[in-house]
MIKELO-653143 format. One record per residue (C-alpha): residue number from 1; residue in three letters; x, y, z. Coordinates in steps of 0.25 Angstrom, whole numbers, always signed. Layout:
// residues N
+-----+------+-------+-------+-------+
! seq ! type !    c1 !    c2 !    c3 !
+-----+------+-------+-------+-------+
! NUM !  ALA !     X !     Y !     Z !
...
+-----+------+-------+-------+-------+
***
This chain:
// residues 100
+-----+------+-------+-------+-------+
! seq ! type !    c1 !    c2 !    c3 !
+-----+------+-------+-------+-------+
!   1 !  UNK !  +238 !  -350 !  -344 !
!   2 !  UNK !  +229 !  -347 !  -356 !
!   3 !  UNK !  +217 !  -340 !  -351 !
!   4 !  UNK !  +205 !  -336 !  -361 !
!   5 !  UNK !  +198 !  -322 !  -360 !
!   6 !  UNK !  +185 !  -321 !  -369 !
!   7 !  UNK !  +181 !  -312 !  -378 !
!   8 !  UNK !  +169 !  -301 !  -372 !
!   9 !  UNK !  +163 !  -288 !  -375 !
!  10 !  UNK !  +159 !  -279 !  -366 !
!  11 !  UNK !  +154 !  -265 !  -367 !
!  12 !  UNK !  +149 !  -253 !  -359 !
!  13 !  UNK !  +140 !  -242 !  -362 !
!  14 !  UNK !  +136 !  -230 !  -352 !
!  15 !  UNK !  +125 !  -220 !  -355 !
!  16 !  UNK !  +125 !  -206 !  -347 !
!  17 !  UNK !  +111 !  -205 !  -345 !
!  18 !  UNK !   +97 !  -209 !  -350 !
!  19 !  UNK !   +97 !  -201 !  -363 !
!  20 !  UNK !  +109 !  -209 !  -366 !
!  21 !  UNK !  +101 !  -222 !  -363 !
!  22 !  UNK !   +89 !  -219 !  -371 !
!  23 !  UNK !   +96 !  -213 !  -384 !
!  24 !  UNK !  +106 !  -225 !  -383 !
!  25 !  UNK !  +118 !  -215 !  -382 !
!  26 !  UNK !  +130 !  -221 !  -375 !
!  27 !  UNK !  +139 !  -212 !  -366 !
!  28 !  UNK !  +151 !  -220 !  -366 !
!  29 !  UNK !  +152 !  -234 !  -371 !
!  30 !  UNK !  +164 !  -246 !  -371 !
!  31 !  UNK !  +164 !  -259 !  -376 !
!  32 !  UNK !  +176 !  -270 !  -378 !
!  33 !  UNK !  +177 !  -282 !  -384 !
!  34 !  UNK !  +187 !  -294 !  -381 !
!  35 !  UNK !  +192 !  -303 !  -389 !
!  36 !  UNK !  +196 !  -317 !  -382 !
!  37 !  UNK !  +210 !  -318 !  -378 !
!  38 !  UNK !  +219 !  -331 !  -375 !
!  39 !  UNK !  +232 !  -328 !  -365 !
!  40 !  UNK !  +241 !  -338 !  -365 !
!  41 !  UNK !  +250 !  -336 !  -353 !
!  42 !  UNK !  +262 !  -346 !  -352 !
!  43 !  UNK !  +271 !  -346 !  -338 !
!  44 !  UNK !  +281 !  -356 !  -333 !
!  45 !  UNK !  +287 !  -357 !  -320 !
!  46 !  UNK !  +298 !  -367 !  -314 !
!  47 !  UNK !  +303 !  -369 !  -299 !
!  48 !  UNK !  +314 !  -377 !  -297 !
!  49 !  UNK !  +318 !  -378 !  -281 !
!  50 !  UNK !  +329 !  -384 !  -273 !
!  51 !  UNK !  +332 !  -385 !  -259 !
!  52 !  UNK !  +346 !  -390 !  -254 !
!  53 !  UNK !  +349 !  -394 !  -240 !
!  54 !  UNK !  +364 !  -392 !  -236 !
!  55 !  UNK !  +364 !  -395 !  -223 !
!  56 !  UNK !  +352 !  -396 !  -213 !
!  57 !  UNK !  +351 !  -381 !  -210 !
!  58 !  UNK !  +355 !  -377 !  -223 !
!  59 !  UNK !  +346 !  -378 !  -236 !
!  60 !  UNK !  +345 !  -370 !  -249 !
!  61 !  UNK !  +334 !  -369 !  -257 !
!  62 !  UNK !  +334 !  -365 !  -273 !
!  63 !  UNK !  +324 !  -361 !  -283 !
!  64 !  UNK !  +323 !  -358 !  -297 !
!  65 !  UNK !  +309 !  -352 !  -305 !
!  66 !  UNK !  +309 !  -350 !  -320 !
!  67 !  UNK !  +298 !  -343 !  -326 !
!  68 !  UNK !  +293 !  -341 !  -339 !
!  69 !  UNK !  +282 !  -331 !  -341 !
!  70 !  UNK !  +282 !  -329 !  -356 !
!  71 !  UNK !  +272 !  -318 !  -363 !
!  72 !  UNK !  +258 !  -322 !  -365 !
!  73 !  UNK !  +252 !  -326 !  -377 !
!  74 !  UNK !  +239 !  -331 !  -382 !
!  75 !  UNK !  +233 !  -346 !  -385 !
!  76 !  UNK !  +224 !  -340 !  -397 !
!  77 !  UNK !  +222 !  -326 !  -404 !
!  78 !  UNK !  +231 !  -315 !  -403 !
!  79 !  UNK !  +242 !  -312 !  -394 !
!  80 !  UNK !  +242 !  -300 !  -385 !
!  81 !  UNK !  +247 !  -287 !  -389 !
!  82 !  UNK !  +259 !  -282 !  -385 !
!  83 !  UNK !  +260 !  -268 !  -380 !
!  84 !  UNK !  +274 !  -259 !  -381 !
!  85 !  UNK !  +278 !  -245 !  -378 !
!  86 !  UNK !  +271 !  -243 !  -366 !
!  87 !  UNK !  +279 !  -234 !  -360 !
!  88 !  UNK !  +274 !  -222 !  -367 !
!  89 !  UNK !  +260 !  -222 !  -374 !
!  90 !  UNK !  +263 !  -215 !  -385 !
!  91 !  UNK !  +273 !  -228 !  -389 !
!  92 !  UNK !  +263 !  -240 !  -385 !
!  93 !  UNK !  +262 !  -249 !  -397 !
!  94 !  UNK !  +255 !  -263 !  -399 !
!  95 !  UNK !  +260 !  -274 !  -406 !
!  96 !  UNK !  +252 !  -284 !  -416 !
!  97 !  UNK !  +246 !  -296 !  -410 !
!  98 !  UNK !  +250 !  -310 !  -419 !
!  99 !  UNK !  +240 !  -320 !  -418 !
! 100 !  UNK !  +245 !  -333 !  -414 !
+-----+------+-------+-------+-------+
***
């Protein structure tokens, strides 16, 4: 799966009262900006199922699944960020993105 997630800005101002509006004086204010973002997700799954009849009244049935779900990783750009040490706070630690 490689889903695409574009780039946006978005911001939020808020003023506390008329004054505020006309003297252009923001009380509280937020803005973010994106960057766009490229997932590439790889998964594979196999079945393999069998069913054996020993006698009329008697049958088995097998089955086998293999999966492989690997970490994702990006078509373009950089790749996520890993984050470690979140058991405590005090130890959380980031480490460098490598472009690809």
């Amino acid at each position: 799966m490689t889903p695409t997630a574009n780039p946006g800005l978005f911001a939020a101002y808020e003023y506390y009262n008329e004054a505020a509006v006309d003297s252009n004086n923001v009380g509280y204010g937020f803005g973010e900006a994106t960057a766009a973002a490229y997932p590439l997700y790889t998964n594979f799954s196999a079945f393999i199922q069998d069913e054996w009849h020993a006698l009329p009244r008697l049958n088995a049935s097998f089955g086998l699944r293999w999966d492989v779900n690997p970490a994702p990783g990006v078509t373009a750009g950089l790749m996520p960020y890993t984050v470690t040490g979140l058991d405590d706070l005090s130890t959380v630690s980031q480490t460098p993105a490598e472009p690809i």
